[in-house]
C-alpha positions as CSV (number, residue, x, y, z in Angstrom):
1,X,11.4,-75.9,-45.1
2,X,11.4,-80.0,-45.8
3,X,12.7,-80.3,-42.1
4,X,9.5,-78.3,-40.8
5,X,7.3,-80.3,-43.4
6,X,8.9,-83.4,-42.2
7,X,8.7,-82.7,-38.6
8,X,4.3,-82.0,-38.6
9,X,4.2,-84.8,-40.8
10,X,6.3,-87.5,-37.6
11,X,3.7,-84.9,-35.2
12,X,0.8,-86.0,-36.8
13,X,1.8,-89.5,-37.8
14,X,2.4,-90.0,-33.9
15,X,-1.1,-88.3,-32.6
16,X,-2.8,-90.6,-35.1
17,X,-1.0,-94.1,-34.5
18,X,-1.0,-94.1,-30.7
19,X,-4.4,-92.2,-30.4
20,X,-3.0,-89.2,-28.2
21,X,-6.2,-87.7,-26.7
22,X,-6.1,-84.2,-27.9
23,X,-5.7,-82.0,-24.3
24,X,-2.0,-83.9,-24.1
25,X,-0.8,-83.4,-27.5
26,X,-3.0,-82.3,-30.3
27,X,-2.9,-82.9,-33.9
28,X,-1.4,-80.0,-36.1
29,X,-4.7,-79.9,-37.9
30,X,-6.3,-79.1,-34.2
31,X,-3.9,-76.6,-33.6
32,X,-4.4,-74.5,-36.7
33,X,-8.4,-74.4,-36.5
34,X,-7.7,-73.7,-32.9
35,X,-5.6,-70.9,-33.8
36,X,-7.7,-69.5,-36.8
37,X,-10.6,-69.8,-34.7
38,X,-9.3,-68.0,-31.3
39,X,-7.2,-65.4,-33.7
40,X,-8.5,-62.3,-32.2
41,X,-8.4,-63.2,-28.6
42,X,-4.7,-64.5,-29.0
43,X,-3.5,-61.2,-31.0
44,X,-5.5,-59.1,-28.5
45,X,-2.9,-60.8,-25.8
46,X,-0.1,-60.6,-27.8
47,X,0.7,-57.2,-27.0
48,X,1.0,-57.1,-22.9
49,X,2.7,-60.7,-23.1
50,X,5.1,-59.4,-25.5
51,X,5.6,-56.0,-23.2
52,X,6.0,-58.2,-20.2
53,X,8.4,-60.6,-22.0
54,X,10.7,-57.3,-23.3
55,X,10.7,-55.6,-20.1
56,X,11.9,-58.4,-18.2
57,X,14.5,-60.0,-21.0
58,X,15.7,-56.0,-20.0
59,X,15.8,-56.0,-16.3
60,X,17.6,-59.3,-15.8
61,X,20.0,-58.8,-18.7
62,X,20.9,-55.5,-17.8
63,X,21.3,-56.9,-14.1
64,X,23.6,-59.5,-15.0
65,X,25.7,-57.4,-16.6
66,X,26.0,-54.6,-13.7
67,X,26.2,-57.3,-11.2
68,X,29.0,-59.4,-13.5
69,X,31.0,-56.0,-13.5
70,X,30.9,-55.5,-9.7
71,X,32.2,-59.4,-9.4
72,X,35.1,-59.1,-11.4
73,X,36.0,-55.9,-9.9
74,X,35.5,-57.1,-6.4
75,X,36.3,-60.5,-5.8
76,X,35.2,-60.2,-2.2
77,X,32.0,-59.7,-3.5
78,X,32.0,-62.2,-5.8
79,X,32.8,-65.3,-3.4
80,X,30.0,-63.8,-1.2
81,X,27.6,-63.3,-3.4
82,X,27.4,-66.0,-6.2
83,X,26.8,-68.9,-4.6
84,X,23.9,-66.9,-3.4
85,X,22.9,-66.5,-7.5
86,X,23.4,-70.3,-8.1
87,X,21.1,-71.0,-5.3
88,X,18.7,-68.5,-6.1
89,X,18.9,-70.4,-9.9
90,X,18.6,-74.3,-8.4
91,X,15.0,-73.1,-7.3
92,X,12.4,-73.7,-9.9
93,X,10.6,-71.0,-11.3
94,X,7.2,-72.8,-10.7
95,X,8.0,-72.8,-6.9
96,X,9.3,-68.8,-6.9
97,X,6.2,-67.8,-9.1
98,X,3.4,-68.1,-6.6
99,X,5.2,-66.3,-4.1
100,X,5.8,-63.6,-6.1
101,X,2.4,-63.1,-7.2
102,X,1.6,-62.9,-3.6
103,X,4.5,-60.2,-2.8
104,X,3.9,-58.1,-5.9
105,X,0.2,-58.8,-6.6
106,X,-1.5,-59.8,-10.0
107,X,-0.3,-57.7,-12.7
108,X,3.2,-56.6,-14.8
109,X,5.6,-56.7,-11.8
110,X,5.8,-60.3,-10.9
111,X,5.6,-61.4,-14.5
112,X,8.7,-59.0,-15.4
113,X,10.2,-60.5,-12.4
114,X,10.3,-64.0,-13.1
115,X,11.3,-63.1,-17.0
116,X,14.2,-61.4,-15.3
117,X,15.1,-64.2,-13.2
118,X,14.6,-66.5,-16.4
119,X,17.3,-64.8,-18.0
120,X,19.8,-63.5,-15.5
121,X,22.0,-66.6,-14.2
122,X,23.3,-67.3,-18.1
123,X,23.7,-63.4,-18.6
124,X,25.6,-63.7,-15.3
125,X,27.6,-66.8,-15.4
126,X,28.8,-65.8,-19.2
127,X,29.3,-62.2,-18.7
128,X,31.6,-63.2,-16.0
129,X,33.6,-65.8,-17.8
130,X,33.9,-63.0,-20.5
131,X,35.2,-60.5,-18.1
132,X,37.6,-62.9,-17.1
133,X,39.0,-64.0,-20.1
134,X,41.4,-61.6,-21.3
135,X,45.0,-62.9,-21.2
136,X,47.8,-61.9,-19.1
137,X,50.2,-60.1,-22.2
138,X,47.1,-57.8,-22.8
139,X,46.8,-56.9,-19.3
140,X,50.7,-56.3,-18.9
141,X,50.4,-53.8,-21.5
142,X,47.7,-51.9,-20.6
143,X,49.4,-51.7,-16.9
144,X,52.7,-50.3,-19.3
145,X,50.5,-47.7,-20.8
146,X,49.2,-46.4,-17.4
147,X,45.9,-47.5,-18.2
148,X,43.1,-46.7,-15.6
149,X,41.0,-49.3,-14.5
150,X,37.9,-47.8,-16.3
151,X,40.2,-48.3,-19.5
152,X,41.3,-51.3,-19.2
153,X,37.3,-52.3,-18.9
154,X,36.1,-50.5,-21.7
155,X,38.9,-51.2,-24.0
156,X,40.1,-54.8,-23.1
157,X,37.6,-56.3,-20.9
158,X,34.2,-55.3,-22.3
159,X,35.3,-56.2,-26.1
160,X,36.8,-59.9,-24.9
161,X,33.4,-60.4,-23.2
162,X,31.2,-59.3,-26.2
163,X,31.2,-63.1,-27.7
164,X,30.5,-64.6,-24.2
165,X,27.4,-62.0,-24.0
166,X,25.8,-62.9,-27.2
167,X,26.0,-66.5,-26.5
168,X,24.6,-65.7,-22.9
169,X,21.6,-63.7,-24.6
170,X,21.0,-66.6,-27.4
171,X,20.9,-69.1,-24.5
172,X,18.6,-67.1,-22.4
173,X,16.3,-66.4,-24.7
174,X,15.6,-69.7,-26.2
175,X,15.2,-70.4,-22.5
176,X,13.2,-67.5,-22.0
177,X,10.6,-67.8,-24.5
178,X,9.5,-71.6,-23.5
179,X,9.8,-71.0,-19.4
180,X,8.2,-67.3,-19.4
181,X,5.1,-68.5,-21.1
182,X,4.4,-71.5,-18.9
183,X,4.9,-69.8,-15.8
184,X,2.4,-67.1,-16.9
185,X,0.1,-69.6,-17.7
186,X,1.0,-70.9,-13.9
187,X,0.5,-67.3,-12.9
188,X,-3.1,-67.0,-14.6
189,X,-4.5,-70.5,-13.1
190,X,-3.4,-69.5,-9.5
191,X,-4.9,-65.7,-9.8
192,X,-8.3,-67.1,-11.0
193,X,-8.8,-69.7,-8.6
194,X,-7.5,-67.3,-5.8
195,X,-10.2,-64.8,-7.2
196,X,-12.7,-67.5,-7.3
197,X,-11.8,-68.5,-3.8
198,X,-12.1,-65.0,-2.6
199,X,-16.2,-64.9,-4.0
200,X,-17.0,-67.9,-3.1
């Protein structure tokens, strides 16, 4: 609470000293008028931002984890296809947006896309490392008990991973929640002035 109190207090001291015109960084008296008065309109888009965030926090994390089961499973596989995934993450999420919107029109797809993509290469990378990480006496005994390869995954593999996952999904989703809603914004600019284009 006094680190909160003490952090709009520097926020405000800083707007007001240096004169930071407000459409940079706003006072945190603008912001709360702004939000009182534009309540309605911001709760009314609450909901589909929200559905769009959930659905696509599902999609890529669910992904990642099918995808990080094939890879340690296959190795083939692996070494062919995740230098792929680090490429795919190197490119910014601003560059992929526009095409996507022009691939999968304006609506829910490409903004559950890109929350996908947002949070798939941490699910990934950790849910491999997890996978990975049990130790060679474990192993050994599970190959002495005639274990099957399913049983070794669901009894050794998948509980080793489980600290590796929630770090993954703590990671992505403090990620997630800044980069989704800037790229939507992204999305919403280039849809109206493509609309406005298209009348004019």
């Amino acid at each position: 609470m006094a680190g909160g109190a003490a952090l709009l207090f520097v926020w405000w001291a800083l707007v007001a000293i240096f004169h930071v015109r407000p459409f940079i960084a706003p006072s945190p008296e603008v912001v709360a008028i702004t939000f009182y008065q534009k309540f309605g309109m911001l709760m009314a888009n609450l909901g589909p931002t929200a559905l769009e965030a959930l659905c696509g926090f599902l999609l890529g994390n669910t992904a990642a984890i099918a995808i990080a089961t094939v890879f340690v499973h296959r190795k083939s596989i692996e070494q062919a296809f995740f230098p792929i995934a680090v490429l795919v993450h190197s490119i910014p999420v601003v560059a992929t947006a526009p095409i996507l919107v022009l691939l999968l029109g304006n609506g829910l797809a490409p903004k559950v896309s890109i929350a996908a993509i947002i949070c798939f290469f941490p699910t990934l990378v950790n849910m491999v490392r997890g996978l990975e990480s049990v130790g060679a006496q474990p192993m050994e005994l599970m190959h002495v008990l005639s274990a099957t390869q399913w049983e070794v995954f669901f009894k050794l593999r998948v509980p080793t991973s489980l600290p590796f996952l929630f770090a993954a999904l703590r990671i992505a989703g403090s990620f997630f929640s800044v980069a989704f809603f800037q790229v939507v914004r992204l999305i919403e600019r280039l849809v109206v002035r493509w609309d406005v284009g298209a009348v004019g």
